[in-house]
C-alpha positions, 0 to 999 in steps of 0.5 A, spaced: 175 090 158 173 095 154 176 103 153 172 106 158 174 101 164 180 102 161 181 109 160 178 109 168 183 105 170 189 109 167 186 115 170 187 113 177 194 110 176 195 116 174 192 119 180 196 114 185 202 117 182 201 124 184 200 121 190 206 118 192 210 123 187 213 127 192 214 123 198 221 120 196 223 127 196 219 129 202 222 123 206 230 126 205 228 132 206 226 130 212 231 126 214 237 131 212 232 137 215 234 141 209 230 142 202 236 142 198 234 139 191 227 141 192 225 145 186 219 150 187 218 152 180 215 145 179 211 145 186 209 152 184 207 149 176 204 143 180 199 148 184 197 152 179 196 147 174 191 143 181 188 151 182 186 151 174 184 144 173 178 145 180 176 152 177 174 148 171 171 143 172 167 148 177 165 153 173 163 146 167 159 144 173 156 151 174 155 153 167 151 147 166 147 147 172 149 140 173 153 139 179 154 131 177 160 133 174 164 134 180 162 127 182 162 124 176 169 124 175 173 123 182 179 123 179 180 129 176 177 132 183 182 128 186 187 130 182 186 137 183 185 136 191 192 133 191 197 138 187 
């Protein structure tokens, strides 16, 4: 296994976590029909922090007319997409 296969793999363990972060919270919420414990602070980190992480790897993309960026890493895209 070398390090780029490894890197890439932990790179969407990572992902498969962001995932599924939010849905125990998500599943009580639910149930119970309130938002207590809820924290939009860390929601709102987590949209900003997807927001800037797209705006990124678009303007990389852009600036340098290589548009193979976006696809060539998915899991950073995901990730953006996802938080």
């Amino acid at each position: 296994l070398d390090w780029l296969a490894y890197l890439n793999a932990l790179a969407a363990v990572k992902l498969g976590v962001t995932l599924v972060k939010y849905l125990p919270q998500l599943l009580l919420n639910a149930r119970r029909r309130s938002t207590a414990g809820w924290s939009i602070d860390n929601v709102c980190l987590d949209l900003c922090g997807g927001l800037l992480s797209l705006t990124q790897l678009l303007l990389d993309a852009g600036c340098s007319d290589d548009w193979s960026a976006v696809s060539g890493d998915p899991v950073k895209f995901g990730l953006g997409l996802v938080s």
